[in-house]
TORKOL-4160 file (C-alpha; in steps of 0.2 Angstrom, whole numbers, padded with zeros to 4 digits, m for minus):
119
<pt num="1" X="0317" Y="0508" Z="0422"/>
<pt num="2" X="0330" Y="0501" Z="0410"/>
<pt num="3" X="0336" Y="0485" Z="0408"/>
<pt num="4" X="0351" Y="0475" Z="0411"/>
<pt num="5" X="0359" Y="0456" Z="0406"/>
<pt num="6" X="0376" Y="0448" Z="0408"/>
<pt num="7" X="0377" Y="0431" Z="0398"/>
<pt num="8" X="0388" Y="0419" Z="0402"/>
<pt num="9" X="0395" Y="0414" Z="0385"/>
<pt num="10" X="0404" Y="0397" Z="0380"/>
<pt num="11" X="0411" Y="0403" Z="0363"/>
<pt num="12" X="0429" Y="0400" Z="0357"/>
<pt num="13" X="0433" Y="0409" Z="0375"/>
<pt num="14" X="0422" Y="0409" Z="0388"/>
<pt num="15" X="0418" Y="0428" Z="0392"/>
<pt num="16" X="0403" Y="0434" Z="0399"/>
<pt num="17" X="0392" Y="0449" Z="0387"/>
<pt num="18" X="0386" Y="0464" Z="0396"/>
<pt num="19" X="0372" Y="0472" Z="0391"/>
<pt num="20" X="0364" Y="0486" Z="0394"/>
<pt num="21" X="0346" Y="0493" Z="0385"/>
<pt num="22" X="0348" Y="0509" Z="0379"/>
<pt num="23" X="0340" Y="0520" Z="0365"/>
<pt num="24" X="0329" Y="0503" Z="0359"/>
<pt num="25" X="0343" Y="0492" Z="0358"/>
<pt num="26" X="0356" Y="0481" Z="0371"/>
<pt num="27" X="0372" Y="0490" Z="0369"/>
<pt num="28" X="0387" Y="0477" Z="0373"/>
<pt num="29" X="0404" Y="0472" Z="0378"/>
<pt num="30" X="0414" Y="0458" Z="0380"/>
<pt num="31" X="0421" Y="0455" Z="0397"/>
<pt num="32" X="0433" Y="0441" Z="0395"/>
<pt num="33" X="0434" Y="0438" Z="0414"/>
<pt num="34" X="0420" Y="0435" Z="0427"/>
<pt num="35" X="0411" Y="0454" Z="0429"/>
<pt num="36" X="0419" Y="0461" Z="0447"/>
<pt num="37" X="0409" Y="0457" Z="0462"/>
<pt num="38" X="0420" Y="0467" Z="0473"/>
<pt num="39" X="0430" Y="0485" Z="0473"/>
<pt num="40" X="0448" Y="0484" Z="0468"/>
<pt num="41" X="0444" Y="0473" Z="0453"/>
<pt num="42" X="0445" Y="0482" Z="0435"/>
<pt num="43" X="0440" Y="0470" Z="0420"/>
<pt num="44" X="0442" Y="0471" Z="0402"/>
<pt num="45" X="0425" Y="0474" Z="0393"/>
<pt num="46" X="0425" Y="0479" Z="0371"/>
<pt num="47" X="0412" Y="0484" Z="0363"/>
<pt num="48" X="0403" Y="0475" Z="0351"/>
<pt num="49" X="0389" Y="0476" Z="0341"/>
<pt num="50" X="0371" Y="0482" Z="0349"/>
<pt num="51" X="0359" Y="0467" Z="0349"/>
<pt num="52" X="0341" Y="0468" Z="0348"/>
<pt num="53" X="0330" Y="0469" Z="0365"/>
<pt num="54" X="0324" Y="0452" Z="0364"/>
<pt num="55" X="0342" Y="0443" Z="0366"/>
<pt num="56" X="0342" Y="0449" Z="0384"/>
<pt num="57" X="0331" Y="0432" Z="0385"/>
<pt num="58" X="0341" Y="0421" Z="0379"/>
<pt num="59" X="0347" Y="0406" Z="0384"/>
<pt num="60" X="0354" Y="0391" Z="0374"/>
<pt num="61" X="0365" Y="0384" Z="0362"/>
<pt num="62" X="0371" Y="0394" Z="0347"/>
<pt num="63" X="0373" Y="0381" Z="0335"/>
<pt num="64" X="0392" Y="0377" Z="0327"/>
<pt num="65" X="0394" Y="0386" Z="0310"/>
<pt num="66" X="0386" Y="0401" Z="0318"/>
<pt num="67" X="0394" Y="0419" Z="0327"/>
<pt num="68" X="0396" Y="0417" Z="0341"/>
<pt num="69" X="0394" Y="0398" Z="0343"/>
<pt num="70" X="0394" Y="0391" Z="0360"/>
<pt num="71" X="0382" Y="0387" Z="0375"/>
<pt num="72" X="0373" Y="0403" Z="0383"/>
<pt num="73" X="0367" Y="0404" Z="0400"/>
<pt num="74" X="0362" Y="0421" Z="0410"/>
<pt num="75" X="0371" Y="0426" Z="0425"/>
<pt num="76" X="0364" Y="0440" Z="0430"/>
<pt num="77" X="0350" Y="0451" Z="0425"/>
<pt num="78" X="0339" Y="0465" Z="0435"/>
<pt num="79" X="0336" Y="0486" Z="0431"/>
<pt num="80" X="0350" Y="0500" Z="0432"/>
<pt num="81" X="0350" Y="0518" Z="0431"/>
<pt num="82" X="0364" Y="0529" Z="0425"/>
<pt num="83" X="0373" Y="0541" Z="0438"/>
<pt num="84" X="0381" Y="0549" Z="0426"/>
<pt num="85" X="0383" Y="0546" Z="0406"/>
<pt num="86" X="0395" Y="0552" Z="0396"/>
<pt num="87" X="0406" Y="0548" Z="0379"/>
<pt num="88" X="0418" Y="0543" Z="0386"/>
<pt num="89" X="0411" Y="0537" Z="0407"/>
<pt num="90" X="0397" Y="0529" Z="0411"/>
<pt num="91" X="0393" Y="0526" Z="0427"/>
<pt num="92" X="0378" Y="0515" Z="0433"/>
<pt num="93" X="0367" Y="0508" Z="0448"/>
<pt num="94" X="0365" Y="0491" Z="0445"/>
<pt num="95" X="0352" Y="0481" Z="0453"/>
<pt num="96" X="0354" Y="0463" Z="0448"/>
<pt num="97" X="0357" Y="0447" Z="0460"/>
<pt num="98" X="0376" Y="0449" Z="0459"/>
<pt num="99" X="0380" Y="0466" Z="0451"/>
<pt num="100" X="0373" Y="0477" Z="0465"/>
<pt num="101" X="0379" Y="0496" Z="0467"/>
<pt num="102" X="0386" Y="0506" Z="0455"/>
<pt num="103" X="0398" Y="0501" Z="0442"/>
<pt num="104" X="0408" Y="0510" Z="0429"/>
<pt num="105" X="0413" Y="0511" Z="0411"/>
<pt num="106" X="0427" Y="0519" Z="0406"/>
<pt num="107" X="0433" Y="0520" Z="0388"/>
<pt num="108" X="0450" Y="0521" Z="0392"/>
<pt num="109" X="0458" Y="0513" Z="0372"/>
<pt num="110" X="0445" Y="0520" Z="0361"/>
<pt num="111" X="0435" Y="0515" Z="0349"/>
<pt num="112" X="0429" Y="0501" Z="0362"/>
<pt num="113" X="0441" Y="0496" Z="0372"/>
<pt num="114" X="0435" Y="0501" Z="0390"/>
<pt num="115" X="0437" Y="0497" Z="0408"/>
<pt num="116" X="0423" Y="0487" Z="0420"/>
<pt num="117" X="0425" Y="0491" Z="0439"/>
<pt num="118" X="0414" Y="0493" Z="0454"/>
<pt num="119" X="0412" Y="0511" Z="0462"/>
């Protein structure tokens, strides 16, 4: 079953970085609030580069000078599966310690502007 992470990131903002394992890499977005625990609540999320697997492991402190610098901590972690996968709609079963259920992503101001929100 695939993977998922959500890192808490103290960069220049704090956000916290989805990811998400697909097709050998973590794809990711940016959420600059907290990921929604509750329906009702739709969040912000861009895209941003895919990372390698390993990263969903990492804790610690990116040093100053560096993309991305800032403190990293992980929030939430566990296994999903997709519902439904599209272009455009992804929509997934999270099973994590906070993100529970299923979730979607909705690109909604392409190329990666899309929409965070619990089903």
């Amino acid at each position: 079953m695939p993977i998922f992470v959500v890192q808490e990131h103290h960069a220049t903002h704090l956000h916290w970085d989805l990811r998400l394992s697909m097709s050998g890499v973590l794809k990711s977005w940016a959420v600059p609030k907290q990921p929604p625990l509750k329906k009702g609540i739709k969040r912000l999320a861009v895209q941003v580069s895919d990372h390698a697997l390993s990263y969903a492991k990492f804790q610690g402190t990116i040093p100053k000078g560096m993309y991305g610098a800032g403190k990293v901590k992980i929030w939430d972690k566990g296994t999903y599966e997709f519902v439904d996968k599209k272009k455009n709609k992804l929509i997934v079963n999270f099973k994590g310690k906070k993100l529970k259920g299923e979730y979607v992503l909705l690109l909604f101001r392409p190329p990666k502007g899309w929409l965070f929100f619990k089903k």
